[in-house]
DOTI-879035 format. One record per atom (N, C-alpha, C): x, y, z; residue in three letters; atom name. Coordinates in nm, 2 decimals. Example, Ala and Ser with C-alpha at 12.3 -4.5 7.8 and 13.67 -1.06 7.14 Angstrom:
BEGIN
+--------+--------+--------+------+------+
|     px |     py |     pz | type | atom |
+--------+--------+--------+------+------+
|   1.32 |  -0.57 |   0.78 |  ALA |    N |
|   1.23 |  -0.45 |   0.78 |  ALA |   CA |
|   1.32 |  -0.33 |   0.78 |  ALA |    C |
|   1.28 |  -0.22 |   0.71 |  SER |    N |
|   1.37 |  -0.11 |   0.71 |  SER |   CA |
|   1.29 |   0.00 |   0.79 |  SER |    C |
+--------+--------+--------+------+------+
END
This chain:
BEGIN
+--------+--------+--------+------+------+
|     px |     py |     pz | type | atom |
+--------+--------+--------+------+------+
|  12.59 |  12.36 |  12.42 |  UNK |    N |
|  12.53 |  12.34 |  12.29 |  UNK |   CA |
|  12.38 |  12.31 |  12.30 |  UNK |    C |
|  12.32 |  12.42 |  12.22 |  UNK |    N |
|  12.16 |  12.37 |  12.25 |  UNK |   CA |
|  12.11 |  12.25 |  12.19 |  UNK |    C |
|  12.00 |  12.13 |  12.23 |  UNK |    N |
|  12.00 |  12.04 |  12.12 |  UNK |   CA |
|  11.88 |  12.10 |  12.00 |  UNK |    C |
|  11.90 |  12.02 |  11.94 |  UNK |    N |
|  11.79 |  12.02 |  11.81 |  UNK |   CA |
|  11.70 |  11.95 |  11.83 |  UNK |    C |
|  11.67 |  11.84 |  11.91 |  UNK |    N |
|  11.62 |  11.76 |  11.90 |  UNK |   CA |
|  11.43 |  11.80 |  11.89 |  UNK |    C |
|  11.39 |  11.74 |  11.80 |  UNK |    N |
|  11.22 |  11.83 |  11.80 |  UNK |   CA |
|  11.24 |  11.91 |  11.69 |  UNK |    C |
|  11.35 |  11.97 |  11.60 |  UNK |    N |
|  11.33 |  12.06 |  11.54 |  UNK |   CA |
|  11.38 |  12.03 |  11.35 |  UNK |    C |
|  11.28 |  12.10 |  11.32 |  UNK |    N |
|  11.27 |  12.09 |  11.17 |  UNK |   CA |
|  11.39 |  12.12 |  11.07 |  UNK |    C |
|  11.45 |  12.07 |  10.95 |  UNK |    N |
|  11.53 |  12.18 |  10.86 |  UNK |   CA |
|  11.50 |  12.27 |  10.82 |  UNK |    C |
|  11.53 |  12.37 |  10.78 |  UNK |    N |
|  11.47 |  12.48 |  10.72 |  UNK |   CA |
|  11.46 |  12.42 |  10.56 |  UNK |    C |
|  11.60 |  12.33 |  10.52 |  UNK |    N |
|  11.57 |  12.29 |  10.39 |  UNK |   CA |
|  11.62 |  12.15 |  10.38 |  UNK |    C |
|  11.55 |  12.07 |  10.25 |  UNK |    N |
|  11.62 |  11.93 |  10.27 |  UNK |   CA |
|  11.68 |  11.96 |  10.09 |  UNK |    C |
|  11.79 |  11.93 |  10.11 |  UNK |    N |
|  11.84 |  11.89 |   9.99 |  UNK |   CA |
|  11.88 |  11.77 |   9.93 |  UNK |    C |
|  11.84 |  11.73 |   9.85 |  UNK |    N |
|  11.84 |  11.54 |   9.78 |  UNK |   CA |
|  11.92 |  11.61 |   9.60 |  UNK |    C |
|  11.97 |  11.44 |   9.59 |  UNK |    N |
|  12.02 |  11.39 |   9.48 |  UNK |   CA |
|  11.93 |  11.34 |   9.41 |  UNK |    C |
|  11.90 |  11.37 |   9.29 |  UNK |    N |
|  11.81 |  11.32 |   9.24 |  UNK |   CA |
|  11.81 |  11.15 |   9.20 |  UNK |    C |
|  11.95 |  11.13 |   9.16 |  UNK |    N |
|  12.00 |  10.97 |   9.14 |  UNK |   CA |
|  12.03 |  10.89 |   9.27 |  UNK |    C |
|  12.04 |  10.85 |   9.35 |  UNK |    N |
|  12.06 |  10.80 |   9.45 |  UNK |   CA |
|  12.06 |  10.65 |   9.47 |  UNK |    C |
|  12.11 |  10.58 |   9.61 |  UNK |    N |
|  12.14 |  10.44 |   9.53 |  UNK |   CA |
|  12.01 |  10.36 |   9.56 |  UNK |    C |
|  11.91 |  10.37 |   9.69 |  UNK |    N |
|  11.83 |  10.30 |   9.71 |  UNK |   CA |
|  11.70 |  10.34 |   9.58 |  UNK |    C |
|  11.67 |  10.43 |   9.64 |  UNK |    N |
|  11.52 |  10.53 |   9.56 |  UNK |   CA |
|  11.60 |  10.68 |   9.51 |  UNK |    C |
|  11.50 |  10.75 |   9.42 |  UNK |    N |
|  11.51 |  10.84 |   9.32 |  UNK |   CA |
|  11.49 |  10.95 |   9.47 |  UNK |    C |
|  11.55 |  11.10 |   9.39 |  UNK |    N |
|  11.49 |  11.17 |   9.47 |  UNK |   CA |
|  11.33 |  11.25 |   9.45 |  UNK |    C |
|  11.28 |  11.20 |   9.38 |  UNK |    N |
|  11.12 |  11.19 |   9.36 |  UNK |   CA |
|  11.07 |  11.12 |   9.41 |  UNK |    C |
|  11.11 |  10.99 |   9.42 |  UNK |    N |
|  11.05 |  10.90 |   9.53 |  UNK |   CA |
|  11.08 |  10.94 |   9.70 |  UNK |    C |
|  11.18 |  11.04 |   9.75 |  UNK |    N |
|  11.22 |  11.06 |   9.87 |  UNK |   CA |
|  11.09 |  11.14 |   9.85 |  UNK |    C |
|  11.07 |  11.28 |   9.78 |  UNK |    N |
|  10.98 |  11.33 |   9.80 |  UNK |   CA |
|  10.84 |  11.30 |   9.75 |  UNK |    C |
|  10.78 |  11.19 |   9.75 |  UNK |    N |
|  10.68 |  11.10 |   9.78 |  UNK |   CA |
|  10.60 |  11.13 |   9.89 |  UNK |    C |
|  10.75 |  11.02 |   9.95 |  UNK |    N |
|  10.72 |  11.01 |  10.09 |  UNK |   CA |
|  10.73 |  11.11 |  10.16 |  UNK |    C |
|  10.74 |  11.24 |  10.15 |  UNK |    N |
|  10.81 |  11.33 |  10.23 |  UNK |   CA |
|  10.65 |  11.40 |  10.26 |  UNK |    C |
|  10.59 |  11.41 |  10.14 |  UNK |    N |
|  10.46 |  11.46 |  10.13 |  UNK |   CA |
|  10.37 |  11.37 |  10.19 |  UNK |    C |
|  10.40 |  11.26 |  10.19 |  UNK |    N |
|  10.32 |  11.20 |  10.34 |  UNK |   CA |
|  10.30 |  11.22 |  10.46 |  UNK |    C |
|  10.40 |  11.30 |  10.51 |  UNK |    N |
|  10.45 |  11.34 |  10.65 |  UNK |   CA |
|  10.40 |  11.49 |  10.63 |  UNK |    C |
|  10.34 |  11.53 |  10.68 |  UNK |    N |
|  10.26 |  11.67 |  10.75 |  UNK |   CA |
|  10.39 |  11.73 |  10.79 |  UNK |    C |
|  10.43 |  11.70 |  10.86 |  UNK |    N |
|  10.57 |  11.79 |  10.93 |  UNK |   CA |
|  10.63 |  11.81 |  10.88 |  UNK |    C |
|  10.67 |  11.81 |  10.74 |  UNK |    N |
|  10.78 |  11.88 |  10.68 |  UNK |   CA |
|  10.70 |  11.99 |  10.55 |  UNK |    C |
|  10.58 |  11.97 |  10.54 |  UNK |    N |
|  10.49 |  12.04 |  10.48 |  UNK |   CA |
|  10.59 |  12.21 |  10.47 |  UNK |    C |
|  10.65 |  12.25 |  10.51 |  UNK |    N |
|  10.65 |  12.40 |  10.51 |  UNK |   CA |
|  10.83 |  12.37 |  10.49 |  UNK |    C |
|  10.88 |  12.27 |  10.49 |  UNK |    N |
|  11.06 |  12.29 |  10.48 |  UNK |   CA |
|  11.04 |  12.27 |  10.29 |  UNK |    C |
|  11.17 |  12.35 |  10.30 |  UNK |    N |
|  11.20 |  12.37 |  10.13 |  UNK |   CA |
|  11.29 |  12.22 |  10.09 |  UNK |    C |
|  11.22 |  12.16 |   9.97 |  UNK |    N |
|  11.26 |  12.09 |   9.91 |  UNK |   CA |
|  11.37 |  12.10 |   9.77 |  UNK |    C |
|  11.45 |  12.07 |   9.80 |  UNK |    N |
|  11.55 |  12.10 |   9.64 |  UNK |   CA |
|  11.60 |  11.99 |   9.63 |  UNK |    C |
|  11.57 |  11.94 |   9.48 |  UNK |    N |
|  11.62 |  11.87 |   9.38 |  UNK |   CA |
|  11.76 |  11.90 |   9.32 |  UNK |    C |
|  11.88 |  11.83 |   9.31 |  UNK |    N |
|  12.00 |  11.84 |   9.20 |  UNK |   CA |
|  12.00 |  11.75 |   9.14 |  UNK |    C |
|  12.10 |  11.79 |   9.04 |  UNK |    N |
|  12.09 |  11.64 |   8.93 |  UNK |   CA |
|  12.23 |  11.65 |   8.87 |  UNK |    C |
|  12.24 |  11.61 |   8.81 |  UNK |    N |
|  12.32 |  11.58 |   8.68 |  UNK |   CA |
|  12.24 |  11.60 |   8.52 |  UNK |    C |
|  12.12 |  11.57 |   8.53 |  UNK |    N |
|  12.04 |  11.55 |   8.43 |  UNK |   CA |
|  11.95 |  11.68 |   8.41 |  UNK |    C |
|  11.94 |  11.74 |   8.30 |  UNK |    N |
|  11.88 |  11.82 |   8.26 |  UNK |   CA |
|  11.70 |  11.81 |   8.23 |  UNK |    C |
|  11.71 |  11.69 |   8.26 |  UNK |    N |
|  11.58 |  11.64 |   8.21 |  UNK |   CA |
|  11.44 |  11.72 |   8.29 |  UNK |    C |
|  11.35 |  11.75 |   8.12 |  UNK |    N |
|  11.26 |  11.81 |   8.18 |  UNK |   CA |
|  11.13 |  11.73 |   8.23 |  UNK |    C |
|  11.13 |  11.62 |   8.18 |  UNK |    N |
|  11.02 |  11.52 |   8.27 |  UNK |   CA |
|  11.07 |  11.48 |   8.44 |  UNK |    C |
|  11.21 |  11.46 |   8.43 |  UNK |    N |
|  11.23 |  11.45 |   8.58 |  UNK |   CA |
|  11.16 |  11.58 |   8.67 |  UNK |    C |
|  11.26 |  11.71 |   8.60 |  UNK |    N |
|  11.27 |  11.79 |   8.70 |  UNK |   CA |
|  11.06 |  11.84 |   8.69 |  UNK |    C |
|  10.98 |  11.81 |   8.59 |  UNK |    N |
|  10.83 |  11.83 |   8.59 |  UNK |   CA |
|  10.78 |  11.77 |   8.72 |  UNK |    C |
|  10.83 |  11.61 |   8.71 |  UNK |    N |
|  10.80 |  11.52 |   8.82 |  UNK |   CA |
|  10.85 |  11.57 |   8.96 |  UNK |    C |
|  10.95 |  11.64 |   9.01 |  UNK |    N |
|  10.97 |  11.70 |   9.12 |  UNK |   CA |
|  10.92 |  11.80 |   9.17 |  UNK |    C |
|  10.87 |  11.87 |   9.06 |  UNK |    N |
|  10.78 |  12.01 |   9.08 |  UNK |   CA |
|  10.66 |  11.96 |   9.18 |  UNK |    C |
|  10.62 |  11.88 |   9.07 |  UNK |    N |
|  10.47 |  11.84 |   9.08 |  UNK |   CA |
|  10.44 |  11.74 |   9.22 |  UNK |    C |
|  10.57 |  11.72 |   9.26 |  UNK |    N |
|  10.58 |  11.62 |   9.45 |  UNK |   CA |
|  10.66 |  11.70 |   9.52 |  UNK |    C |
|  10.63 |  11.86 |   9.50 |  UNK |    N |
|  10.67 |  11.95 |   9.61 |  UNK |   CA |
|  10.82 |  11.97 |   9.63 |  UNK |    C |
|  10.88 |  11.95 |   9.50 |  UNK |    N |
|  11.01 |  12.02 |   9.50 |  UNK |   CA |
|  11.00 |  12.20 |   9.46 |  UNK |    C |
|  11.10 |  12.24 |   9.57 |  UNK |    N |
|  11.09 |  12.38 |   9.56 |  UNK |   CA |
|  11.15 |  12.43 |   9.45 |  UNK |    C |
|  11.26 |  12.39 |   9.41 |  UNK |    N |
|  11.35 |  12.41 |   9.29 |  UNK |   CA |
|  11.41 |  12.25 |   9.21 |  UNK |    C |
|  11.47 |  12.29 |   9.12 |  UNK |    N |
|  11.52 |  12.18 |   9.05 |  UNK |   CA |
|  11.65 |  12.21 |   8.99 |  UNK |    C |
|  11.77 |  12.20 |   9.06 |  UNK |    N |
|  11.89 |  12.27 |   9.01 |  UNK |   CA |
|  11.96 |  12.15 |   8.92 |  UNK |    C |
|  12.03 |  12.20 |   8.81 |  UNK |    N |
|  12.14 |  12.12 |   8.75 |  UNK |   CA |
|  12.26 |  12.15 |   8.82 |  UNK |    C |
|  12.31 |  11.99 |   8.85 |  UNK |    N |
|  12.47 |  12.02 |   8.92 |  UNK |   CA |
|  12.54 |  12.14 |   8.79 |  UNK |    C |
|  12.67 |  12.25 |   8.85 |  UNK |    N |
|  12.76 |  12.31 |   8.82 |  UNK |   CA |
|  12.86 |  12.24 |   8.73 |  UNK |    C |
|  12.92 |  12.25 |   8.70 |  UNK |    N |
|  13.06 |  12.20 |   8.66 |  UNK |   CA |
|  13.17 |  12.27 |   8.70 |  UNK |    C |
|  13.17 |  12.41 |   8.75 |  UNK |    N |
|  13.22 |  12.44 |   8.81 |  UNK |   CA |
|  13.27 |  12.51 |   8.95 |  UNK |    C |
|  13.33 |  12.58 |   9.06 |  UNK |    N |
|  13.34 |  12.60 |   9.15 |  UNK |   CA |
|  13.23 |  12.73 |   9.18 |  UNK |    C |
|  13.26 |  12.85 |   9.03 |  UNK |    N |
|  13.16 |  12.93 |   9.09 |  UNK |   CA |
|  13.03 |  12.89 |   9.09 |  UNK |    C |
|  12.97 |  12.82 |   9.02 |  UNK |    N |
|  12.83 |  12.77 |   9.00 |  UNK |   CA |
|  12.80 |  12.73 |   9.17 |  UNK |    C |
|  12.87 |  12.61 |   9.23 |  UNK |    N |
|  12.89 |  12.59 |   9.33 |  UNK |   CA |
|  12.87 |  12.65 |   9.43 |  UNK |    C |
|  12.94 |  12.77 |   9.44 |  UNK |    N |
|  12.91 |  12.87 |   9.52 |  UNK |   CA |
|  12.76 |  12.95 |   9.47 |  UNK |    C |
|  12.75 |  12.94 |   9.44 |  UNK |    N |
|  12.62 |  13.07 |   9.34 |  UNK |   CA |
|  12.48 |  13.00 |   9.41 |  UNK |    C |
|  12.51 |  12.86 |   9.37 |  UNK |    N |
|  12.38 |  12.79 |   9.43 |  UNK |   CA |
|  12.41 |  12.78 |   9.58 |  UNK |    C |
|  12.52 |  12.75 |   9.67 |  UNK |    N |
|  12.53 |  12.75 |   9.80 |  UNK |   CA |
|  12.46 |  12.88 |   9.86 |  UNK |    C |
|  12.51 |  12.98 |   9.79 |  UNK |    N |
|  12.43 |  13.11 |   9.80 |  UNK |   CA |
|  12.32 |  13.12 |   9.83 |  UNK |    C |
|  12.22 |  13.06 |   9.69 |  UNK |    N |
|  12.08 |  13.07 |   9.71 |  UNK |   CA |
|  12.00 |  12.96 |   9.81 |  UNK |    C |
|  12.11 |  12.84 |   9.84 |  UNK |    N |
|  12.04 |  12.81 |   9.94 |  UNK |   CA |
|  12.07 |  12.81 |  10.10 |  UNK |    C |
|  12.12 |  12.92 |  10.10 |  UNK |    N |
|  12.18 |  12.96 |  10.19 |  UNK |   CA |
|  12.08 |  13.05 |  10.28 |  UNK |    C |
|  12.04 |  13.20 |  10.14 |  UNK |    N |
|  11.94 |  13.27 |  10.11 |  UNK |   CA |
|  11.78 |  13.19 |  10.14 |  UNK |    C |
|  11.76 |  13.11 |  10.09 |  UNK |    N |
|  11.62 |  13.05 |  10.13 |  UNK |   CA |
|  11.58 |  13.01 |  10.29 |  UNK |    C |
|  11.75 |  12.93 |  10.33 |  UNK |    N |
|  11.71 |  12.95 |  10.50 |  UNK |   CA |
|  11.72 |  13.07 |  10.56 |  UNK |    C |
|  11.76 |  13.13 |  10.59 |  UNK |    N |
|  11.77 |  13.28 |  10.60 |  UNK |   CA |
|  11.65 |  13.38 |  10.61 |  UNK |    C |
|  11.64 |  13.38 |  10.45 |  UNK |    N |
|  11.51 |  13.45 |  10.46 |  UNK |   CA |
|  11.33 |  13.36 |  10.41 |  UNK |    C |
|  11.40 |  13.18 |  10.41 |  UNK |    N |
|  11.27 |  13.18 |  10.38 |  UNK |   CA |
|  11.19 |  13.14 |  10.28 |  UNK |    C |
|  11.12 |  13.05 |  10.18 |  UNK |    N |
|  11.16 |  13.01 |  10.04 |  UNK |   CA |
|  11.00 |  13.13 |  10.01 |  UNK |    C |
+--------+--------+--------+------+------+
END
């Protein structure tokens, strides 16, 4: 098994609700760190909200998805971020 160790995500995916900090506040900090400068950031929610998902844009979120409700949505989005590591955001 080769290790990973030293190597980057190609994508980080966050909750936007979470129990310590928001995931706007993850990507705060994330934009602090140089090293992750180039991995794709995605936001989910529950919340449709368009000040949140503005706020995520604007701290280097790549997308801002609303959770599915159901299985295909689920898949549809696994898809596209499937698609972004693959080929790339």
């Amino acid at each position: 098994m080769k290790s990973i160790q030293g190597k980057l995500p190609c994508l980080i995916l966050l909750d936007y609700n979470l129990p310590e900090m928001s995931g706007a506040e993850i990507l705060a900090k994330l934009k602090e760190m140089p090293q992750f400068d180039s991995t794709v950031k995605v936001v989910w929610s529950t919340s449709n909200s368009p000040v949140y998902k503005k706020k995520c844009m604007e701290l280097g979120a790549y997308s801002y998805i609303v959770k599915p409700t159901g299985i295909a949505g689920i898949r549809a989005i696994a898809k596209q971020l499937i698609d972004i590591c693959i080929g790339g955001a």
